[in-house]
Backbone as a ProteinNet text record, in pm:
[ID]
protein_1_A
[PRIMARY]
XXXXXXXXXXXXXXXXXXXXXXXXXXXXXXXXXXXXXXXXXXXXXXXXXXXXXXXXXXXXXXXXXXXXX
[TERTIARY]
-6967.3	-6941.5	-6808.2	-6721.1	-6571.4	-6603.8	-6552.5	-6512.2	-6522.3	-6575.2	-6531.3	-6400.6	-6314.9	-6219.1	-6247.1	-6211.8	-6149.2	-6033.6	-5997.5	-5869.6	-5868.8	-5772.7	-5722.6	-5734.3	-5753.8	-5798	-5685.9	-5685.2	-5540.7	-5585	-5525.7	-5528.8	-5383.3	-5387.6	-5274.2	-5330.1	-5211.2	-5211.3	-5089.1	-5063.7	-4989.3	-4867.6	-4768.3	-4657.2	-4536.8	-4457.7	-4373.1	-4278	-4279.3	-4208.4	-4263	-4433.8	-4529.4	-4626.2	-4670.1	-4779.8	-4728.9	-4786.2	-4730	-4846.6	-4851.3	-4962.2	-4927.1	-5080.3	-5065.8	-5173.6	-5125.1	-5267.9	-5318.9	-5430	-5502.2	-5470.8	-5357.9	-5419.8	-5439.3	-5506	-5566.6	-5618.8	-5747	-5870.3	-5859.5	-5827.9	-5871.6	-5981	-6065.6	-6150.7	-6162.1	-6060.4	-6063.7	-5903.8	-5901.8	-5728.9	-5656.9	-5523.3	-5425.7	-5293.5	-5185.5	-5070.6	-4961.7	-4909.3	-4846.8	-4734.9	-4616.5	-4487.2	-4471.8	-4494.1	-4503.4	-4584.3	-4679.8	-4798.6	-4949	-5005.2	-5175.3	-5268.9	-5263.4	-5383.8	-5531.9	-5579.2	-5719.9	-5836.9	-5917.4	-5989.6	-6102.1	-6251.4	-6365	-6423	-6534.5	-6597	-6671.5	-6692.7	-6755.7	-6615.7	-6449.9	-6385.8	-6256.5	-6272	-6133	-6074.6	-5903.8	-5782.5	-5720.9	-5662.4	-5615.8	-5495.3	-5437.8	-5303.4	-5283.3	-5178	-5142	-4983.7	-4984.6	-4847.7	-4820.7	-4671.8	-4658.9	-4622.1	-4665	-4613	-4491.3	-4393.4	-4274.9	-4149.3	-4210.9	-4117.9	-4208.6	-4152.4	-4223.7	-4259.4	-4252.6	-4312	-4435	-4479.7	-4662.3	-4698.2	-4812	-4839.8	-4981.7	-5039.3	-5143.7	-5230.7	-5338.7	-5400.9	-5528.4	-5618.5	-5776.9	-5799.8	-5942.1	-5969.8	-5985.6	-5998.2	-6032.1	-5853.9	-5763.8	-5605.1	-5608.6	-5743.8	-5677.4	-5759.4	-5685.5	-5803.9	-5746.8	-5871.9	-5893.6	-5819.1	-5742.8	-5657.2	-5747.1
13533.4	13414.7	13353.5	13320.5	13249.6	13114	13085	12955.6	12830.5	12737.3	12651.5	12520.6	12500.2	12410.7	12275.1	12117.1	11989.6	11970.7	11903.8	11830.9	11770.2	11805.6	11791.5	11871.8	11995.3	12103.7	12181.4	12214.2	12254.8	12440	12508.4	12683.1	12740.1	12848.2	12928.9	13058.9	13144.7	13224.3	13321.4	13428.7	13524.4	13517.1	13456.2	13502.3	13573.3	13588.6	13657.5	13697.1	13587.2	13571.7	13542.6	13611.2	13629.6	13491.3	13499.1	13382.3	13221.2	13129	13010.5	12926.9	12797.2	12709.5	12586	12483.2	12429.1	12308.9	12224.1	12148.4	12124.9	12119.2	12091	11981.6	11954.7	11841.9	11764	11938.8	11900.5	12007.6	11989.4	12095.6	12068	12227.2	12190.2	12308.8	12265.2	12298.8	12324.9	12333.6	12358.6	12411.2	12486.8	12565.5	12465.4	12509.7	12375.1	12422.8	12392.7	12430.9	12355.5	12502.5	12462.2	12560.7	12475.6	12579.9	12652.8	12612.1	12715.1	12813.8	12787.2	12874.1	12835.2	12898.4	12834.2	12918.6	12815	12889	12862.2	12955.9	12918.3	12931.4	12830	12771	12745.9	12734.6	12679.7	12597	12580.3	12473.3	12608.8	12717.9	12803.3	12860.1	12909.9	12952	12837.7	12764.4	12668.6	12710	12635.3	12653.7	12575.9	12542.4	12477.6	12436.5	12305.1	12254.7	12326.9	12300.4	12315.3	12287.8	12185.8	12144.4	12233.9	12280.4	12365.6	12276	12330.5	12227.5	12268.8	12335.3	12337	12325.6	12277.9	12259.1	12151.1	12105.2	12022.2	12128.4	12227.6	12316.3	12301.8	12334.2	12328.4	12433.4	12486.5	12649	12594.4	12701.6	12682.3	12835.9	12835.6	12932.4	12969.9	13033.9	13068.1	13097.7	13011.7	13007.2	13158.6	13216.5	13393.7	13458.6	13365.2	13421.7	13317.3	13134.7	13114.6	13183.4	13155.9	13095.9	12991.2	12950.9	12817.5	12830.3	12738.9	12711.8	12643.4
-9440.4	-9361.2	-9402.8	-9333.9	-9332.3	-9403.4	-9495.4	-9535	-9449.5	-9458.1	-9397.7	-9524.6	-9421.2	-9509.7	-9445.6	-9570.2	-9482.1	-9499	-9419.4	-9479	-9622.9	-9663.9	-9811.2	-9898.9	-9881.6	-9944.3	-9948.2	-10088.5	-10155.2	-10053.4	-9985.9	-9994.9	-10007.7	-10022.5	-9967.1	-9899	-9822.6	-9735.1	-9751.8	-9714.8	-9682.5	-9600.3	-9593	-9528.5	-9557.2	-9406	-9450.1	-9573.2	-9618.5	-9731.9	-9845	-9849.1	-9985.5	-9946.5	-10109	-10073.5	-10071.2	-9984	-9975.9	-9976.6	-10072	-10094.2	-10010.8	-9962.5	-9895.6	-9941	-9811.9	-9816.9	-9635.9	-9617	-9511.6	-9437.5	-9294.6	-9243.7	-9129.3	-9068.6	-8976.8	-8937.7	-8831.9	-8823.3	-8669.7	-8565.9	-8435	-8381.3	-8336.9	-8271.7	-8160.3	-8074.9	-7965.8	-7925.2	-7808.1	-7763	-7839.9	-7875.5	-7881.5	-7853.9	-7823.1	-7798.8	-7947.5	-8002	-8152.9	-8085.5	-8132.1	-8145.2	-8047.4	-7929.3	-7799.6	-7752.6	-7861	-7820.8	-7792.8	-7730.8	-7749.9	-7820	-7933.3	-7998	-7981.4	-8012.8	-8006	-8085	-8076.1	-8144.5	-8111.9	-8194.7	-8142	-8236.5	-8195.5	-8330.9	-8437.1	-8420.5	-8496.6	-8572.7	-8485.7	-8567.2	-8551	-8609.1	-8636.7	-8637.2	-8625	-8703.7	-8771.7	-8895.2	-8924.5	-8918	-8956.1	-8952.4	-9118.3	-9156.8	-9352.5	-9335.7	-9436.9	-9475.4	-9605.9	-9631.2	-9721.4	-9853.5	-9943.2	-10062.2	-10108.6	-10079.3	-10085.9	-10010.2	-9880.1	-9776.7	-9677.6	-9585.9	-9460.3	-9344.7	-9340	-9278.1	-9256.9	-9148.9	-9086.5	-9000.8	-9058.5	-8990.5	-8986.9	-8871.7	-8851.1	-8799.2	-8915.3	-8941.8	-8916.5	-8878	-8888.5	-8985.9	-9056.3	-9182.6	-9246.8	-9168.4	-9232.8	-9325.8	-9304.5	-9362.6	-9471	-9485.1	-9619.9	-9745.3	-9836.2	-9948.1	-10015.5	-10053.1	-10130.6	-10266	-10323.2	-10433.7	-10506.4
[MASK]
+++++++++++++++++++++++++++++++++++++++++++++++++++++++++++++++++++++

């Protein structure tokens, strides 16, 4: 079973440029349109917002790419 995360919850994830840590802050549950795209979302598989802790950057992920820090 996938993780569930809240907001404020330290994770990191995989990107291009290796691993990058974050914090949680914000949870959508439903389609949303980020960065020109629509992602999608339900109440069974979220996505999250995550601010990076080394930059102001904000990506937004399905809980199955974080883990928990």
């Amino acid at each position: 079973m996938e993780t569930i995360f809240k907001i404020g919850d330290k994770v990191r994830w995989n990107s291009e440029a290796g691993y990058v840590t974050g914090t949680i802050i914000g949870i959508h549950t439903s389609d949303f349109d980020y960065k020109g795209y629509t992602h999608h979302a339900t109440p069974e598989e979220p996505q999250y917002e995550i601010k990076s802790d080394k930059s102001d950057h904000i990506a937004a992920h399905k809980g199955s790419a974080l883990m928990k820090v």
